[in-house]
N, CA, C and O atoms as a DFTB+ gen file, in Angstrom:
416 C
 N C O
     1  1      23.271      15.116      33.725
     2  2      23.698      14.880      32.373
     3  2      22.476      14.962      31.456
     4  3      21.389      14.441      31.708
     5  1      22.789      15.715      30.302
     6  2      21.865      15.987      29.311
     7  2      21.450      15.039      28.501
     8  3      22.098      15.202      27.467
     9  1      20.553      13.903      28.339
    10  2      20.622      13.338      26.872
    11  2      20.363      13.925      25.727
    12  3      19.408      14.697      25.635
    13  1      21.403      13.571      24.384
    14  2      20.856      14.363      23.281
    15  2      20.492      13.162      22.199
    16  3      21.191      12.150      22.152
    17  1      19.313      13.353      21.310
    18  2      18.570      12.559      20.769
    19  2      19.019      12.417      18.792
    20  3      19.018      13.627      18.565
    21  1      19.127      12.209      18.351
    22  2      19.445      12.426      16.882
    23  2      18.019      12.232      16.284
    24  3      17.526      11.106      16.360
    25  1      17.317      13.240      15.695
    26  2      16.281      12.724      15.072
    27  2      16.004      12.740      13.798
    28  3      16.171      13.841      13.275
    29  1      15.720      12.089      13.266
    30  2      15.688      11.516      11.416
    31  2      13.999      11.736      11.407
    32  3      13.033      11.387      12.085
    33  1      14.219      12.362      10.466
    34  2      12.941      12.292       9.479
    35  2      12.423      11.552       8.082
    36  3      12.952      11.417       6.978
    37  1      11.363      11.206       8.543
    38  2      10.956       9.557       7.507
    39  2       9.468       9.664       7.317
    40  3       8.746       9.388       8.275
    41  1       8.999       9.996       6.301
    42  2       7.384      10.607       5.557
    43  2       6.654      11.413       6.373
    44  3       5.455      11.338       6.640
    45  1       7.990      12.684       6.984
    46  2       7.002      14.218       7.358
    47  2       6.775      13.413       8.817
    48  3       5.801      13.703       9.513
    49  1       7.648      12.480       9.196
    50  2       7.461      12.445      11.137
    51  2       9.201      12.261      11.168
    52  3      10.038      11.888      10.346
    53  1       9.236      12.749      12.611
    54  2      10.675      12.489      13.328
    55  2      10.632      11.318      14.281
    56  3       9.721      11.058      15.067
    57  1      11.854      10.593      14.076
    58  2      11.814       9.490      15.426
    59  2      13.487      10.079      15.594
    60  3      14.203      10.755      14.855
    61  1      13.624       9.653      16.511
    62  2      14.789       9.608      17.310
    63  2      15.644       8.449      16.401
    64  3      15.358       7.885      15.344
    65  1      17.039       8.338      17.466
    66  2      18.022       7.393      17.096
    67  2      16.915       5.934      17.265
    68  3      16.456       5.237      16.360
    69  1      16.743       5.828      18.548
    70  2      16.460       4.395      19.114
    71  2      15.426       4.158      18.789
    72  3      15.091       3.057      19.226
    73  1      14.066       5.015      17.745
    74  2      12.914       4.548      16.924
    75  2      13.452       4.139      15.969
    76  3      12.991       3.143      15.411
    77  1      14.559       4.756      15.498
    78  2      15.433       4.616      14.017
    79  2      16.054       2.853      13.936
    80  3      16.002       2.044      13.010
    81  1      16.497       2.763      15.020
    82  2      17.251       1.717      15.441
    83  2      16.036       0.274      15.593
    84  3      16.264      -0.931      15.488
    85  1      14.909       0.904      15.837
    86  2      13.823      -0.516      16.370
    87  2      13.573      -0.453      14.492
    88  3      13.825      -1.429      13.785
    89  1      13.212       0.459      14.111
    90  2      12.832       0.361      12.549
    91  2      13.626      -0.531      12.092
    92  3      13.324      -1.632      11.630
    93  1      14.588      -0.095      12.209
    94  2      15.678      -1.287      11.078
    95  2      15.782      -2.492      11.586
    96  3      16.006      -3.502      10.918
    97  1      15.625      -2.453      12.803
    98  2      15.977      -4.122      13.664
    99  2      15.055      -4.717      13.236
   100  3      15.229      -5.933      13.322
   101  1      13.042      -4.099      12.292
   102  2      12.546      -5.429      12.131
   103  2      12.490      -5.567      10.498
   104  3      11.425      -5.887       9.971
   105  1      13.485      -5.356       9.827
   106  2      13.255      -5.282       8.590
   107  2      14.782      -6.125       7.870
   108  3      15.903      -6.166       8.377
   109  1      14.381      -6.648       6.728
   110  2      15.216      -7.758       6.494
   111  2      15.799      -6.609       5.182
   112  3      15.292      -5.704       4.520
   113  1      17.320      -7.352       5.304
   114  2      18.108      -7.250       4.018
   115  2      17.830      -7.967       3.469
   116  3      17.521      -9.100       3.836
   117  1      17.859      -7.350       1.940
   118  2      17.978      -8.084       0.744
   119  2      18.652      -7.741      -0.118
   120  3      19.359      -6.748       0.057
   121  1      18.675      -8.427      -1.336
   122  2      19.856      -8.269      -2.206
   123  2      19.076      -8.271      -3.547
   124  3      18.516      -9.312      -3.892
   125  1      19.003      -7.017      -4.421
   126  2      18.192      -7.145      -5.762
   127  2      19.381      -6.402      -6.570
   128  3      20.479      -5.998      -6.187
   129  1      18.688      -6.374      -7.953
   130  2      19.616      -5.690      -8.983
   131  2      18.765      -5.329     -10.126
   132  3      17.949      -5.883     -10.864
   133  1      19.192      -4.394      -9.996
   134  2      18.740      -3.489     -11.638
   135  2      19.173      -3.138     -12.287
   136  3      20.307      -2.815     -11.933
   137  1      18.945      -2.914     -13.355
   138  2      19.446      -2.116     -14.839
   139  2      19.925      -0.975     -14.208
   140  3      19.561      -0.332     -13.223
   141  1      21.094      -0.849     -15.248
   142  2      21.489       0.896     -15.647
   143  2      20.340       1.728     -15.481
   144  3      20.466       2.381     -14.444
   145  1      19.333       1.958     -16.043
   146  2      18.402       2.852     -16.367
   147  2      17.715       2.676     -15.171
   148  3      17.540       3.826     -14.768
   149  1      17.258       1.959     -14.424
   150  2      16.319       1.716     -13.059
   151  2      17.667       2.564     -12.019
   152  3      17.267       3.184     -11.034
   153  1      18.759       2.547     -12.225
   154  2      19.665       2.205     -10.917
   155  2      19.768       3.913     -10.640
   156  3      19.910       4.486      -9.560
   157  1      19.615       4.631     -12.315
   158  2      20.178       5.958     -12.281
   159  2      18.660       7.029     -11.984
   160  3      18.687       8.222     -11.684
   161  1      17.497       6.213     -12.169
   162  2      16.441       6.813     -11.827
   163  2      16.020       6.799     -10.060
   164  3      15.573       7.696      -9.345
   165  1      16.385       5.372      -9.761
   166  2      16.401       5.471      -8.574
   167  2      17.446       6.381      -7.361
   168  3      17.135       6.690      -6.211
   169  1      19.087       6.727      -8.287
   170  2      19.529       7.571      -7.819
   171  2      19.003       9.322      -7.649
   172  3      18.821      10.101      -6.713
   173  1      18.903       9.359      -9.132
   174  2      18.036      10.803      -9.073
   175  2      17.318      10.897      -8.062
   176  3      17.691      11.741      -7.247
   177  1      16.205      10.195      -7.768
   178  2      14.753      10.369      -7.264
   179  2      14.983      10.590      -5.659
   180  3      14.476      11.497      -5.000
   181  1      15.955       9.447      -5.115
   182  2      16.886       9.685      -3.615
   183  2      17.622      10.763      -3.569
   184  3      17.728      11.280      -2.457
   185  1      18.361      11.437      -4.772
   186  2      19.031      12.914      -4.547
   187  2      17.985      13.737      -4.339
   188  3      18.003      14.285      -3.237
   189  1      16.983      14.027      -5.120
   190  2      15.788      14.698      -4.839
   191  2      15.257      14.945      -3.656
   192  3      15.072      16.020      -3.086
   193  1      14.982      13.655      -3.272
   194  2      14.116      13.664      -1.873
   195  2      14.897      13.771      -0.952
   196  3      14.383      14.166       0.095
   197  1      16.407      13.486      -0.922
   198  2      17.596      13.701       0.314
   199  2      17.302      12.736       1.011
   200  3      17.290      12.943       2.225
   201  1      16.975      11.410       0.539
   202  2      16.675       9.717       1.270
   203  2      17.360       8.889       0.756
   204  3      17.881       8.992      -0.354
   205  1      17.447       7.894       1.563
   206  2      18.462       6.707       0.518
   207  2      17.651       5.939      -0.086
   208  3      16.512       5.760       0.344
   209  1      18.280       5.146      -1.586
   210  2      17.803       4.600      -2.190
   211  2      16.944       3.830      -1.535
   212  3      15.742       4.096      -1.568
   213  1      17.397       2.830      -0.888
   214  2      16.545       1.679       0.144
   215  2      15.161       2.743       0.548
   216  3      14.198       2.488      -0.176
   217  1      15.023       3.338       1.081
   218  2      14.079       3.903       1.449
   219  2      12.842       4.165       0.496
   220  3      11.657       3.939       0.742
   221  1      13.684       4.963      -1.224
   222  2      12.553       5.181      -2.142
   223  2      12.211       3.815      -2.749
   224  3      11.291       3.882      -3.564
   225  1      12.792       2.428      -2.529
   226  2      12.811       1.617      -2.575
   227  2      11.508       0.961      -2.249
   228  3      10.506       0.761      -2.935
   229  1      11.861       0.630      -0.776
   230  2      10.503       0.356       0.034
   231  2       8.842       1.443       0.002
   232  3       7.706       1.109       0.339
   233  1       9.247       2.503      -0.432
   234  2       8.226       3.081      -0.770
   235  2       7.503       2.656      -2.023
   236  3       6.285       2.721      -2.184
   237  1       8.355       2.231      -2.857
   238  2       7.653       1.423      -4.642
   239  2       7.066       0.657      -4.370
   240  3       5.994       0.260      -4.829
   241  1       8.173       0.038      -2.914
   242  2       7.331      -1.619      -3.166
   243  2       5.865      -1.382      -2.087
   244  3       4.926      -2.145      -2.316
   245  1       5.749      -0.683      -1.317
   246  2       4.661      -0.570      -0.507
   247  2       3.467      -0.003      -1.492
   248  3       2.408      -0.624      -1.575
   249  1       3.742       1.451      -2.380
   250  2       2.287       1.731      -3.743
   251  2       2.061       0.431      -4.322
   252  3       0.925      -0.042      -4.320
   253  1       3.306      -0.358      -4.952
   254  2       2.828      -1.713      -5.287
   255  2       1.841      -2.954      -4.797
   256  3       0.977      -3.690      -5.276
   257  1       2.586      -2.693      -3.416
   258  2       1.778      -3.491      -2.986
   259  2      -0.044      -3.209      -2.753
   260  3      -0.912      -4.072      -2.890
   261  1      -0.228      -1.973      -2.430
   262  2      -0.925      -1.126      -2.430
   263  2      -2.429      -1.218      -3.516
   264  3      -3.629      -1.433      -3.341
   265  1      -1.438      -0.887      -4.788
   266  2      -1.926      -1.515      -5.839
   267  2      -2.354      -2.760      -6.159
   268  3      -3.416      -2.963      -6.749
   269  1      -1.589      -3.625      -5.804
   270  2      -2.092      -4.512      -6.248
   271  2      -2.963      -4.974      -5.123
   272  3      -3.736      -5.797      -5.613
   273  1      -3.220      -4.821      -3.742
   274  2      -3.847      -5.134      -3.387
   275  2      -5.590      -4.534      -3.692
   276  3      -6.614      -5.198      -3.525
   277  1      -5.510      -3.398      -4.075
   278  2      -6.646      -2.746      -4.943
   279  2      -7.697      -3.507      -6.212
   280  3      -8.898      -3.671      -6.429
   281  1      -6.354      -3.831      -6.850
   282  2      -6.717      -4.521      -7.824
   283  2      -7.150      -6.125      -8.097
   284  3      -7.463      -6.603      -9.187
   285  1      -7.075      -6.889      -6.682
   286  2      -6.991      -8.236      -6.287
   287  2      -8.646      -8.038      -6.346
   288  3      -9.419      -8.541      -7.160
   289  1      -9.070      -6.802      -4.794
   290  2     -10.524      -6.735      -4.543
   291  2     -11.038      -6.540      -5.841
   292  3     -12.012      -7.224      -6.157
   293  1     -10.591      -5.770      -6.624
   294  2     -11.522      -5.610      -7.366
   295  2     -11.882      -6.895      -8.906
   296  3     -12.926      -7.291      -9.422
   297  1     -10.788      -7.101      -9.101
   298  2     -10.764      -8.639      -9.141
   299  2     -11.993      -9.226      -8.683
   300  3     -13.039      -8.933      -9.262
   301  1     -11.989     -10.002      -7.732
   302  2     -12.512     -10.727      -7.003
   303  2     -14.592     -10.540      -6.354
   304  3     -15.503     -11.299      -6.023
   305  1     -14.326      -8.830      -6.534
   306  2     -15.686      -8.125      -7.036
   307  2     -16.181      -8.741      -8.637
   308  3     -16.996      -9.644      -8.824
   309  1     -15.558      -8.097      -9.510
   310  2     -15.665      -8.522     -10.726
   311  2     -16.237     -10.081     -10.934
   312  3     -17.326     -10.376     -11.425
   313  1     -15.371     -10.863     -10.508
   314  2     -15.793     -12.276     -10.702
   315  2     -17.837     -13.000     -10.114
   316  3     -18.670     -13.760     -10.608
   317  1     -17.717     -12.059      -8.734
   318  2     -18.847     -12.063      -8.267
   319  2     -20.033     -11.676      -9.171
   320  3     -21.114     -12.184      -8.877
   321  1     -19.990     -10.981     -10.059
   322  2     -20.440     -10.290     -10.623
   323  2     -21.892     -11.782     -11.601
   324  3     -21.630     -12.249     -12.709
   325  1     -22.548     -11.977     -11.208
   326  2     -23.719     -13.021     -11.619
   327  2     -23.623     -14.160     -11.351
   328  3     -24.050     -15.077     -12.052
   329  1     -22.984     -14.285     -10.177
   330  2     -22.704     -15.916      -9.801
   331  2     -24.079     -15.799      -8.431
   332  3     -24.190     -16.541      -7.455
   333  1     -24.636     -15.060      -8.673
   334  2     -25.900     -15.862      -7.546
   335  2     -27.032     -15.243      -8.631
   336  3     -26.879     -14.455      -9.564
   337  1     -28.378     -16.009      -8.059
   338  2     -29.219     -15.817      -8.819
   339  2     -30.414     -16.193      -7.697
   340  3     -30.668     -17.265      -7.148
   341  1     -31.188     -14.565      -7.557
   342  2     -32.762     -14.546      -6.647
   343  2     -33.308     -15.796      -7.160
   344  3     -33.085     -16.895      -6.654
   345  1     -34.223     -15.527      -8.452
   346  2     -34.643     -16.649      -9.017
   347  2     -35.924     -15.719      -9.222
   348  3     -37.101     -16.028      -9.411
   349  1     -35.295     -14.467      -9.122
   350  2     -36.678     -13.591      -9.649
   351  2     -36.462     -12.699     -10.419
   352  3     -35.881     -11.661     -10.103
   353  1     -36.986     -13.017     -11.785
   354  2     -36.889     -12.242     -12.848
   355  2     -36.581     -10.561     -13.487
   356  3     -36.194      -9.979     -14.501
   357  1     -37.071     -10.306     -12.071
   358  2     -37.168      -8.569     -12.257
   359  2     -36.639      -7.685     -10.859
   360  3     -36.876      -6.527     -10.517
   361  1     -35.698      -8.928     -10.127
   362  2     -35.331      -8.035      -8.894
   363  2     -34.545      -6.839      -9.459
   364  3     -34.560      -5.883      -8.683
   365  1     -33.895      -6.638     -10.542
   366  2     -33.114      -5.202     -10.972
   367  2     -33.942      -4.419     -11.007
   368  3     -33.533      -3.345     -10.563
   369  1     -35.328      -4.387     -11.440
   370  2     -35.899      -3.447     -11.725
   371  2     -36.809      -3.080     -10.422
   372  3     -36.946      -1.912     -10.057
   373  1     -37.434      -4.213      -9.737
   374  2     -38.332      -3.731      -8.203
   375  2     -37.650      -4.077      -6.859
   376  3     -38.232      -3.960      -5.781
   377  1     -36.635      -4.424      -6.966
   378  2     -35.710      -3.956      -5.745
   379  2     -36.201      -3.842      -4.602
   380  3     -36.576      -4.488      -3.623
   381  1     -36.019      -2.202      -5.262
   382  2     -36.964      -1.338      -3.413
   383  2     -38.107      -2.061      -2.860
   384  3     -38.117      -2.225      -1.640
   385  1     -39.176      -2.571      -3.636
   386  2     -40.445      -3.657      -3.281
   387  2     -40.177      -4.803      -2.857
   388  3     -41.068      -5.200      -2.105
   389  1     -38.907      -5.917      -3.068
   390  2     -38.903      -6.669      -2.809
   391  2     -37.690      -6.491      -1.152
   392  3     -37.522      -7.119      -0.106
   393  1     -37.333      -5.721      -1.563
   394  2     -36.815      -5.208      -0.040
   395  2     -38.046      -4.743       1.546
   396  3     -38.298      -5.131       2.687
   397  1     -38.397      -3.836       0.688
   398  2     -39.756      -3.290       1.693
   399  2     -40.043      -5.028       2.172
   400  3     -39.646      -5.480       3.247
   401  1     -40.715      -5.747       1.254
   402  2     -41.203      -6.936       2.240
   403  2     -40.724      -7.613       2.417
   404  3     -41.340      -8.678       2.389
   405  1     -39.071      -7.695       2.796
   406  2     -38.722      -8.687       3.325
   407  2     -37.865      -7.963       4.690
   408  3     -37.414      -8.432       5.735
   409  1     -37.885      -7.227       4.369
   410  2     -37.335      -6.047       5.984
   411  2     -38.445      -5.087       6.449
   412  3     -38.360      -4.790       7.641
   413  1     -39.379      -4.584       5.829
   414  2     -41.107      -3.817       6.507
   415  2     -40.447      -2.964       6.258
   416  3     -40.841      -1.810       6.422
């Protein structure tokens, strides 16, 4: 007996039924709502791509997340930004010298 496999395609890879099937088993329903204008853009954009909404869905929310995780570091860079202090007047400018002698 032959097995035959159904395979779905999901960002330019194929899984089978039973990858398809572990995918969804670890992912939670939810229940949101949008505007008219969100609901009919999000339809377009799934006719386009030949995916279901849920899908271009989770893709927003993953750039989002994405984003904002971008923007947290850099955040958090930013803040760093003169909160220590050598205690030497001109390390911006001799650097390289004060490096040389403390590494040879």
């Amino acid at each position: 007996m032959i097995a035959m496999h159904t395979l779905s395609v999901k960002a330019g890879r194929y899984y089978s039924a039973v990858d398809m099937c572990a995918i969804i088993l670890h992912m939670r329903r939810m229940q949101v709502q949008f505007t008219d204008e969100q609901a009919r853009i999000l339809q377009e954009r799934a006719g386009d791509s030949r995916r279901p909404i849920a899908a271009v869905v989770r893709d927003a929310v993953d750039a989002w997340i994405a984003a904002d995780a971008r923007h947290r570091r850099r955040e958090l860079a930013l803040a760093a930004i003169g909160g220590f202090h050598s205690g030497l007047g001109d390390l911006a400018e001799h650097h390289d010298r004060y490096l040389e002698e403390e590494v040879g």
